[in-house]
C-alpha positions as CSV (number, residue, x, y, z in Angstrom):
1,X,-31.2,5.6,3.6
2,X,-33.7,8.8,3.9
3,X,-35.4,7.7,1.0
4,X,-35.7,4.0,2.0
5,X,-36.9,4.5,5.4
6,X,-39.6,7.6,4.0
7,X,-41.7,4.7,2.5
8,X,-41.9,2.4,5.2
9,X,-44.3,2.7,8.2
10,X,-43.0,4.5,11.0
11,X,-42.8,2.1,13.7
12,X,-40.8,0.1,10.8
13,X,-38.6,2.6,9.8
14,X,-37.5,3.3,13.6
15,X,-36.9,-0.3,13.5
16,X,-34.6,-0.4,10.7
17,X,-32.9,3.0,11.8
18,X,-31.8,1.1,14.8
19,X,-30.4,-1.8,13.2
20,X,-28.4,0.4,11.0
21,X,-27.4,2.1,13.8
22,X,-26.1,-1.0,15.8
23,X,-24.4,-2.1,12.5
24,X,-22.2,0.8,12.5
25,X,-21.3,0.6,16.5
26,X,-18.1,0.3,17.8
27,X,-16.8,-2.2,20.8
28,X,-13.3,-0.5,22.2
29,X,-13.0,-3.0,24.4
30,X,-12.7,-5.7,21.3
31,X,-9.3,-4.4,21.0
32,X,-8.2,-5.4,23.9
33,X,-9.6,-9.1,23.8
34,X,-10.7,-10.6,20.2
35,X,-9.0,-7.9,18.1
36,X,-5.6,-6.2,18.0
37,X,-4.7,-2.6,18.8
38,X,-5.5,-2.2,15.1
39,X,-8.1,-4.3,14.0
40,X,-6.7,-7.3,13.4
41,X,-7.8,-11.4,14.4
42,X,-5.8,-11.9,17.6
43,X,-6.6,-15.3,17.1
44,X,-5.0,-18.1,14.9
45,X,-6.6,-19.3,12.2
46,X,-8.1,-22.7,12.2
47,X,-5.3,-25.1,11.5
48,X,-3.2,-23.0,13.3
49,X,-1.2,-21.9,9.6
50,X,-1.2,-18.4,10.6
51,X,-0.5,-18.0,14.1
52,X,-1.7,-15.4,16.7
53,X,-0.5,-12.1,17.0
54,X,1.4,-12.0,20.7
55,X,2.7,-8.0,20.0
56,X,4.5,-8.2,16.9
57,X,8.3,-8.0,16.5
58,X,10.3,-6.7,18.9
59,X,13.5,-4.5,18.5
60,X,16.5,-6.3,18.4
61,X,15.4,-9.0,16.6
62,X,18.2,-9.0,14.1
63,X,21.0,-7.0,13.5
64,X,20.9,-3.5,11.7
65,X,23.8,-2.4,10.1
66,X,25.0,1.0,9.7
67,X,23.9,1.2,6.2
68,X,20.6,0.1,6.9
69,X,20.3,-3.5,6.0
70,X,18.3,-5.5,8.2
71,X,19.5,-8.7,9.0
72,X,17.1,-11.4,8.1
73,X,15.5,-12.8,11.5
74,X,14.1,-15.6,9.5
75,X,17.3,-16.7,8.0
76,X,17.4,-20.6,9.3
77,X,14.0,-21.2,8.1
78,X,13.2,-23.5,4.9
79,X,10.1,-23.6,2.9
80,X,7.7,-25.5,3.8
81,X,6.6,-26.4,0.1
82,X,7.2,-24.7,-3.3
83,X,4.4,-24.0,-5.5
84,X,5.0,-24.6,-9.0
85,X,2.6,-25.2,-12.6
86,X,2.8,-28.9,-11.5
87,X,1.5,-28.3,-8.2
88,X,-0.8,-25.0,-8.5
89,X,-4.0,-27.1,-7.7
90,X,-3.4,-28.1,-4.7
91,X,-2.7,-24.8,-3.5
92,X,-4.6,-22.3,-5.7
93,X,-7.7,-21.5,-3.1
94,X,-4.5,-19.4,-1.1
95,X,-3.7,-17.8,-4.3
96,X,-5.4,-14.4,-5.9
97,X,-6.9,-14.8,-9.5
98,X,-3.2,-12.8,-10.9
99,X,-0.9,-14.8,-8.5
100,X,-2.1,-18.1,-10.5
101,X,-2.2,-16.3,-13.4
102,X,1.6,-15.7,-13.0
103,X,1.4,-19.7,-12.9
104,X,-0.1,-19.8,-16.6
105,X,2.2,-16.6,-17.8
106,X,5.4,-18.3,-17.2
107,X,5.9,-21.9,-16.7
108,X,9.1,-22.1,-14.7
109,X,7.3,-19.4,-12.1
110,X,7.6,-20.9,-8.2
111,X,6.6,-19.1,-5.1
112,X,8.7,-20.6,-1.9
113,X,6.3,-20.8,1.1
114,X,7.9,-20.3,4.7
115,X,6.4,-20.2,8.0
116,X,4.2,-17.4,9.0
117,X,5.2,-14.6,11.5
118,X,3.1,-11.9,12.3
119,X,5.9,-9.6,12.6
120,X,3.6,-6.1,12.0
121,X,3.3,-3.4,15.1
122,X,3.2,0.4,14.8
123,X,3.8,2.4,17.9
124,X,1.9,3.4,21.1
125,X,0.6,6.8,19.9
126,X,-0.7,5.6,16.7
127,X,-2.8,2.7,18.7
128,X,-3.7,4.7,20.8
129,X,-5.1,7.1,18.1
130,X,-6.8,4.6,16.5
131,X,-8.3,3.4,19.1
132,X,-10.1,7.4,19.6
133,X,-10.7,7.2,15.9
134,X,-13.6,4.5,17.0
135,X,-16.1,7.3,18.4
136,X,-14.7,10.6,16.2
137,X,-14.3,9.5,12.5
138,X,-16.3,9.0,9.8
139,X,-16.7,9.1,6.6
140,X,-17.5,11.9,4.4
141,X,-18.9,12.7,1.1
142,X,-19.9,9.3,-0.6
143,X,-16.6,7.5,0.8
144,X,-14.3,10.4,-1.1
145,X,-13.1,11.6,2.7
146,X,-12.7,11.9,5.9
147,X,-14.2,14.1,9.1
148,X,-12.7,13.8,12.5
149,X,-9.1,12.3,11.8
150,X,-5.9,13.6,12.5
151,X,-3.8,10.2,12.4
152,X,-3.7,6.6,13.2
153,X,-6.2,4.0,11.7
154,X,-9.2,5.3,11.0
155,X,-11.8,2.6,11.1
156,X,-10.3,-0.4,13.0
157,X,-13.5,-2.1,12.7
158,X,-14.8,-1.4,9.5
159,X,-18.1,-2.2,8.0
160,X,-17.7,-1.0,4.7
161,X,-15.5,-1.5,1.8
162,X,-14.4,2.7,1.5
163,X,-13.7,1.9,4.9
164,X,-11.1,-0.9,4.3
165,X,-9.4,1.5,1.7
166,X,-9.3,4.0,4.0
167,X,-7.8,2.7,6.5
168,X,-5.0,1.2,3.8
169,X,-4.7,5.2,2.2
170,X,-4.1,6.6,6.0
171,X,-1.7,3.7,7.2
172,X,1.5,4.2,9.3
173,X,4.5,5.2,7.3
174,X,6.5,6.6,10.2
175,X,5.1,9.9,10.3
176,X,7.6,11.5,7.5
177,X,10.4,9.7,5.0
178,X,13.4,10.8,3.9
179,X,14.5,8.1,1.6
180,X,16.7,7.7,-1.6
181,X,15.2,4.3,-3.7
182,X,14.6,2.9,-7.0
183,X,12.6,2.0,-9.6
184,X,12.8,0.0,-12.8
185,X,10.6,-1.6,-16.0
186,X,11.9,-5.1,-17.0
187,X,11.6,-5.4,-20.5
188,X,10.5,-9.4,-21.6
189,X,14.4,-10.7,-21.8
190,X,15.2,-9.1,-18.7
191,X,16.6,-5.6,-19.5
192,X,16.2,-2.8,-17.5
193,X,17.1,1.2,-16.8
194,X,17.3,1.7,-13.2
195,X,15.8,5.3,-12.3
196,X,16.8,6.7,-8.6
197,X,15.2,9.3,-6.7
198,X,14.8,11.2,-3.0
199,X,11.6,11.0,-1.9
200,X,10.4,13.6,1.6
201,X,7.4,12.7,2.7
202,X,5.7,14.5,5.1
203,X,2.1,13.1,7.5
204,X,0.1,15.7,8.9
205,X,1.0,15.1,12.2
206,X,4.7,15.4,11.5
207,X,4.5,18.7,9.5
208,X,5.0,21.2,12.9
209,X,3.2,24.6,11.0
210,X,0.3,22.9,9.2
211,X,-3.1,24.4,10.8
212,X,-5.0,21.4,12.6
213,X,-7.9,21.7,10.8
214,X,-6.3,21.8,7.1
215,X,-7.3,19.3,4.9
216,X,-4.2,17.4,4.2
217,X,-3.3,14.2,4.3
218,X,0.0,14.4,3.2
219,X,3.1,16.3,1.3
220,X,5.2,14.2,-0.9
221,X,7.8,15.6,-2.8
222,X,9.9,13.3,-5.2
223,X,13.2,14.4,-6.8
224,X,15.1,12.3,-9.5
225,X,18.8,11.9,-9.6
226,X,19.5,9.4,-12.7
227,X,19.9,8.7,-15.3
228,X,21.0,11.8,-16.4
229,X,18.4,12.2,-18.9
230,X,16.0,12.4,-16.2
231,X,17.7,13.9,-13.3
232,X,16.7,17.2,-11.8
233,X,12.9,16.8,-12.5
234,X,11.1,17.4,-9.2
235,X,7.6,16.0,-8.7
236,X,5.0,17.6,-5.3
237,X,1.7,16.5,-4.5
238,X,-0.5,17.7,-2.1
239,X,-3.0,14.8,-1.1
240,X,-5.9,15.7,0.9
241,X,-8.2,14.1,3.2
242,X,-11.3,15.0,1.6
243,X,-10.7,14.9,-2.5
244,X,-14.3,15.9,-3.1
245,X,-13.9,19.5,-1.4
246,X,-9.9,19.6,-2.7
247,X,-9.0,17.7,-5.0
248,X,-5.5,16.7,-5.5
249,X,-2.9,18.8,-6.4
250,X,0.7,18.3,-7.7
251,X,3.3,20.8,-9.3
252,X,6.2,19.6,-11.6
253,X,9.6,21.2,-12.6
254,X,11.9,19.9,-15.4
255,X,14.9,21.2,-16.0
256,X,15.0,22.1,-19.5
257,X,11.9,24.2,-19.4
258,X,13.1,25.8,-16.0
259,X,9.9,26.7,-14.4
260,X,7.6,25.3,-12.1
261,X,3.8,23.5,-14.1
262,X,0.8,22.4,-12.1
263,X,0.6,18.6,-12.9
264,X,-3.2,18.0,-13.1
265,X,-2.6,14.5,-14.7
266,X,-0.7,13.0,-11.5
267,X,-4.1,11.2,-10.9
268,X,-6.2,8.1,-11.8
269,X,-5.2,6.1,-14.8
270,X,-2.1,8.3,-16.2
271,X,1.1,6.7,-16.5
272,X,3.2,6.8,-13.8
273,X,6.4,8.4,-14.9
274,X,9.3,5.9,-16.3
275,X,7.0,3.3,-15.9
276,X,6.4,3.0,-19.6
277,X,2.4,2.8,-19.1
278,X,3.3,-0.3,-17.0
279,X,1.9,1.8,-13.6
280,X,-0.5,3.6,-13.1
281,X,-0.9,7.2,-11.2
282,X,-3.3,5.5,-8.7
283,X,-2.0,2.1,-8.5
284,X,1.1,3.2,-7.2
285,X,1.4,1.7,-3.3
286,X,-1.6,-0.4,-4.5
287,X,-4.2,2.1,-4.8
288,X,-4.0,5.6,-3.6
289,X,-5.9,8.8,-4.1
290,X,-9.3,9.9,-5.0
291,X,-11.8,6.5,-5.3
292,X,-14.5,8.3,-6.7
293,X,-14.4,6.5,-9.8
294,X,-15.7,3.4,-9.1
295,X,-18.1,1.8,-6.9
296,X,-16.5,0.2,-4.1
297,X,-17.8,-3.5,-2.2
298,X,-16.3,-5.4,0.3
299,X,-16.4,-8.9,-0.4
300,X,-15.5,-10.2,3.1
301,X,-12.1,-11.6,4.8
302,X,-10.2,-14.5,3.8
303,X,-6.5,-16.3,4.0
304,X,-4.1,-15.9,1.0
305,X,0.0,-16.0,1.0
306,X,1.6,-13.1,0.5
307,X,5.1,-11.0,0.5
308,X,5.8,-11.3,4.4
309,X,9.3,-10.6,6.0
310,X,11.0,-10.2,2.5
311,X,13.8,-9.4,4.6
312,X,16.2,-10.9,1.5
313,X,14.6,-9.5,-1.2
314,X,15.5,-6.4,0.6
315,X,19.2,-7.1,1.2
316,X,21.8,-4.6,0.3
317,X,23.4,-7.9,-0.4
318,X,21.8,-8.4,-3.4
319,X,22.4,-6.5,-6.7
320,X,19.6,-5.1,-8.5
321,X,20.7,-8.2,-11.1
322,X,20.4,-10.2,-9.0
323,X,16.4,-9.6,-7.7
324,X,15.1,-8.3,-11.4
325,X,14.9,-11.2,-13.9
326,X,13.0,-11.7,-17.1
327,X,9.8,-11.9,-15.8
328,X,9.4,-11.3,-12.3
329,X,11.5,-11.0,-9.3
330,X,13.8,-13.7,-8.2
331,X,11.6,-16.1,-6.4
332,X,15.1,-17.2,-4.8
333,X,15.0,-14.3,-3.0
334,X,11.7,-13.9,-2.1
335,X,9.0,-15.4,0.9
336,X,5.3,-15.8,0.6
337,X,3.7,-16.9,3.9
338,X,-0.5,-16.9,4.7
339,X,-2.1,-13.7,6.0
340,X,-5.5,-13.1,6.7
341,X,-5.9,-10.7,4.2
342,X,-9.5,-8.4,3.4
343,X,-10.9,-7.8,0.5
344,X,-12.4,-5.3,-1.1
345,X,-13.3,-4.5,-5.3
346,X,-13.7,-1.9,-7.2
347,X,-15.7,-1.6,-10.1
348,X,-15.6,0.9,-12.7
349,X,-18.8,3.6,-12.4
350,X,-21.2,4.2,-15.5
351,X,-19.8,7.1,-17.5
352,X,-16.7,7.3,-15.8
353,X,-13.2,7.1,-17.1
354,X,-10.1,4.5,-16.1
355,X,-8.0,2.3,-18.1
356,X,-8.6,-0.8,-15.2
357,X,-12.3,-1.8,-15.4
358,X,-12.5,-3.7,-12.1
359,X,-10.0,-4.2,-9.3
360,X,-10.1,-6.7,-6.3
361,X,-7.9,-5.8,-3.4
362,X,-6.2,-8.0,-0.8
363,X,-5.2,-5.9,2.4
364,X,-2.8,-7.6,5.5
365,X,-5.2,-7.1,8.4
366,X,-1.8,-6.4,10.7
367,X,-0.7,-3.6,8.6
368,X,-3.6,-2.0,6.6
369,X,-1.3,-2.3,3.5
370,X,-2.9,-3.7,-0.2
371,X,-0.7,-7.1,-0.6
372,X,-2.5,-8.0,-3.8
373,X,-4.5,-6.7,-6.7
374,X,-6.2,-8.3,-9.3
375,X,-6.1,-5.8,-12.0
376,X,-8.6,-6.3,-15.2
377,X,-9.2,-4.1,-18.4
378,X,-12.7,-2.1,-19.0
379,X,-13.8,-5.9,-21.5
380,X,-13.4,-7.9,-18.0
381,X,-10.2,-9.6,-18.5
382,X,-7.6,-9.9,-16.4
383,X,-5.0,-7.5,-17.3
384,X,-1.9,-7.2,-14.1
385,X,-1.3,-8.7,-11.5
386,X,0.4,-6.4,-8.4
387,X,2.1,-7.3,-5.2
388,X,3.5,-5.8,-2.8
389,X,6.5,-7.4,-0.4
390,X,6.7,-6.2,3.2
391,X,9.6,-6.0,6.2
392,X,9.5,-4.9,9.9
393,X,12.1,-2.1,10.7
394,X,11.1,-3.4,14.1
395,X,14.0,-0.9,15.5
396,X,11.1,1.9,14.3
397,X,7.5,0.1,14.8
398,X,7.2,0.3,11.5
399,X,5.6,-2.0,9.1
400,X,7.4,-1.1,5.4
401,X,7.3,-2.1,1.5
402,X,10.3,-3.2,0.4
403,X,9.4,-3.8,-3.0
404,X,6.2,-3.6,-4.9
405,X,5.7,-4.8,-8.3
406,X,3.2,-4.9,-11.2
407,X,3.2,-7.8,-13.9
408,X,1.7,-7.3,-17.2
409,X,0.0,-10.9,-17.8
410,X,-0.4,-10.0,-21.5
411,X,3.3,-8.4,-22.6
412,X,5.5,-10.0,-19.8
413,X,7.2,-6.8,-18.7
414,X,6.9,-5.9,-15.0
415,X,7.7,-2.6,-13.2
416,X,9.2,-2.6,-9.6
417,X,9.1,0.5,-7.5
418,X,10.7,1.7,-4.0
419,X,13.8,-0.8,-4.4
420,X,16.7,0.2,-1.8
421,X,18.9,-2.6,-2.1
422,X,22.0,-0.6,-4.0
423,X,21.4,2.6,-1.1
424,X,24.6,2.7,0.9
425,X,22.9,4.4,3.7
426,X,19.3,4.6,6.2
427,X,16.5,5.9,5.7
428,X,15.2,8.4,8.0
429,X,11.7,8.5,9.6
430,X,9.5,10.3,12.1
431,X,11.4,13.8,12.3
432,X,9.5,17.3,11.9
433,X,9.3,18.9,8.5
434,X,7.5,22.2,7.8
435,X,5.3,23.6,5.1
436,X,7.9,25.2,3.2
437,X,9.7,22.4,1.9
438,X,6.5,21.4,0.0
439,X,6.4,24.5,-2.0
440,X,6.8,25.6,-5.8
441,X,10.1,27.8,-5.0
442,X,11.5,24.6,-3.3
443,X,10.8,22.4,-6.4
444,X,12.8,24.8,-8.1
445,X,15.2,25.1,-5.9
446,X,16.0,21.5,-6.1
447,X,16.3,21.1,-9.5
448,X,18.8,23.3,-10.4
C-alpha cells in the first residue's frame, strides 16, 4: 500500500489511506443486531430456505446416551427432494463444482435434502472473545499469522480471504479433545482397513503452564492402536500462530525403530499417513497449517447444501459397513441441507511447490468450519472433491465433524477420517492439559 499511495498526490493519497482505513473498520454493535455473536447472517435468506439463527440448539434437545450417541433431533423429518443424475440441473447452482462432479463420477450417486436448522452455537466466553478480537487482532506477516489473539474467532467480520481461513484454522473445538476415532480408504469395490487412534488435543487456552505470549496455537498428539501393524506409532505437532516466525513442528515414534524423529514432512502436500496418497497433510480438517503457498482471494458469500446435523451418519447405530460403500458414504444415512456458506480460493504461487494447483473453499458462516473443497491438480483439472459432515453436541456448545471425507474423481477411492461410530464410550472436551504431555519423552512413553 506504501508504494501505491507514494506516487499519488498527497491530498489523494490521504484520501485513499482513509478509505482503506474505513474498509478495515469494525461495527461491535453489528453483532448484536444484523450479525451473530460470530459473524454470521442473522437473517434468513431470501425465500426463507435457510432460516434465521434464533441462538442455535439448546441442550436437551435429544437424548445422549452414556456411550455418547446423540440422539437424532431431526429424526421425523423427510427430505424434501433427492437429487439425483436425472435431476442435477435443476439443482446444481446449490452444488460445489466436485459435489456435481460426484453426479458425473457415479451414476446411481443421490444426496437427500432435509430442512435446514441452524443448529451451530459455541459458548459465552468464546463470543465474548471474539467479539474483543474486533479491535486487538490482526494479521501478521503476509496472512501467514496472527498478533493479538489468544482464543475465539478472530476476525468476525472479515474483509479478506486469509481472514476467512483464519478464522476456520482458529475455530472452537472445545478447548482440548480426548477422543478415540477412526479412519479408513475405500478401495473402488468397497474394501477397506479400518485404522483406530487416540487423539489429545490441547488449545492454548486450555493448556494451564503455556506462557501467554508463546506462539502456539495448538498441541496435538495422535496415537495409533490398530491394526497391529501400525499400532504404537505416536504422531505430535506443534502448530503455531505465526508459521512464518515458527514454523511447524512435529516429532514421530515408531515402534520398531524405538526412538523419537522430528517429522519435518507433516506439512503441505505429503501423504497423510494410511491415507494411501488419498489425503493430504494440509487438507486434513479441510485445510490447516501454513497458507504461504498460494495466493489466497475471497470470492464473496453464497448458499450451497451441505453436511448439516449428520446426526445418523454419526450413530453408534451404524456399523462402519454400513456408512462406507464403494464409492462414497451411504447417502441413506446422510443429510445435506442449505447453508450460507463463504468462499475463498487458493491458488498455487509461482515457484512454489504442492500437488493441488488451486483450491476453492466453502466455509459454514455459523461455525467457521470448511464444508466443501473443490480440489484441482497443478494442469487445472478438477482432481477431489472433500466434504465435511457436521453435528451439535449441544450438551457442550460445541459445533463438531462427524465425518469428513475426500473422493478421488479420477480413481474412485475415497478416504474418511474422524469416524466414531464403533467407540463404545464419550469423548471428553474442555479439561486442562499441561505442556508435558506434548513432549518427546511422552511420545515414547506411549508407544511402548
Amino acid at each position: 500500500m506504501n508504494l501505491i499511495l507514494s506516487k499519488l498526490p498527497l491530498a489523494v493519497a490521504l484520501l485513499a489511506a482513509c478509505s482503506l482505513a474505513q474498509a478495515k473498520q469494525t461495527d461491535a454493535a453489528q453483532l448484536d443486531g444484523k450479525l451473530t455473536p460470530v459473524g454470521a447472517e442473522r437473517a434468513a435468506n431470501a425465500d426463507g430456505s435457510i432460516p434465521a439463527w434464533t441462538g442455535g440448539m439448546q441442550a436437551g434437545a435429544a437424548t445422549i446416551a452414556a456411550n455418547g450417541d446423540y440422539a437424532d433431533p431431526f429424526a421425523s423429518e423427510q427430505p424434501l427432494y433427492i437429487i439425483s443424475k436425472t435431476n442435477l440441473a435443476q439443482y446444481k447452482d446449490a452444488l460445489s463444482a466436485g459435489q456435481q462432479a460426484m453426479f458425473a463420477r457415479y451414476p446411481d450417486y443421490r444426496m437427500r435434502v432435509f430442512p435446514s436448522h441452524r443448529s451451530a452455537v459455541i459458548p459465552q466466553a468464546y463470543q465474548d472473545e471474539s467479539r474483543k478480537n474486533l479491535t486487538q487482532v490482526n494479521l501478521a506477516d503476509q496472512g501467514n499469522g496472527l498478533t493479538g489473539y489468544q482464543f475465539g474467532v478472530p476476525f468476525p467480520q472479515p474483509t479478506e480471504a486469509l481472514e476467512v481461513l483464519w478464522n476456520h484454522l482458529t475455530r472452537y473445538r472445545g478447548g482440548s479433545i480426548l477422543r478415540d476415532f477412526s479412519s479408513a480408504t475405500v478401495q473402488a469395490k468397497g474394501d477397506y482397513t479400518l485404522v483406530t487412534y487416540r487423539q489429545l488435543v490441547g488449545f492454548r487456552e486450555k493448556i494451564n503452564d503455556l506462557d501467554p505470549a508463546a506462539n502456539l496455537l495448538y498441541y496435538t498428539r495422535v496415537q495409533t492402536n490398530s491394526p497391529s501393524r501400525y499400532a504404537g506409532e505416536v504422531t505430535l505437532v506443534q502448530e503455531p500462530i505465526n508459521q512464518v516466525s515458527t514454523p511447524r513442528a512435529a516429532w514421530q515414534y515408531i515402534p520398531g525403530q524405538r526412538r523419537v524423529r522430528r517429522a519435518p514432512t507433516i506439512a503441505y502436500d505429503s501423504s497423510a499417513r494410511y491415507s494411501f496418497g488419498q489425503v493430504v497433510s494440509d487438507s486434513v480438517d479441510g485445510f490447516n497449517g501454513a497458507p504461504d503457498r498460494y495466493d489466497w482471494k475471497l470470492i464473496g458469500k453464497r448458499d450451497l447444501l451441505v453436511g448439516y446435523n449428520t446426526f445418523a451418519l454419526a450413530s453408534k447405530h451404524a456399523s462402519y459397513d454400513d456408512l462406507l460403500k464403494p464409492g462414497y458414504l451411504n447417502p441413506d444415512l446422510n443429510r445435506y441441507e442449505k447453508h450460507r456458506v463463504w468462499v475463498i480460493e487458493a491458488t498455487l504461487k509461482p515457484g512454489a511447490r504442492h500437488v493441488y494447483g488451486k483450491r476453492r473453499f466453502y466455509l459454514d458462516e455459523d461455525t467457521w468450519q470448511i464444508m466443501a473443497s473443490d480440489i484441482y491438480d497443478n494442469r487445472g483439472e478438477l482432481w477431489r472433491n472433500y466434504e465435511s459432515y457436521l453435528t451439535q453436541y449441544h450438551d457442550l456448545q460445541l459445533p463438531m465433524t462427524a465425518a469428513e471425507a475426500t473422493y478421488d474423481l479420477i480413481s474412485g477411492l475415497y478416504a474418511v477420517n474422524y469416524l466414531t461410530n464403533g467407540v463404545d464410550h464419550r469423548a471428553e472436551f474442555g479439561q486442562p492439559v499441561k505442556e508435558a504431555e506434548f513432549t518427546s519423552a511422552e511420545l515414547k512413553r506411549l508407544g511402548k
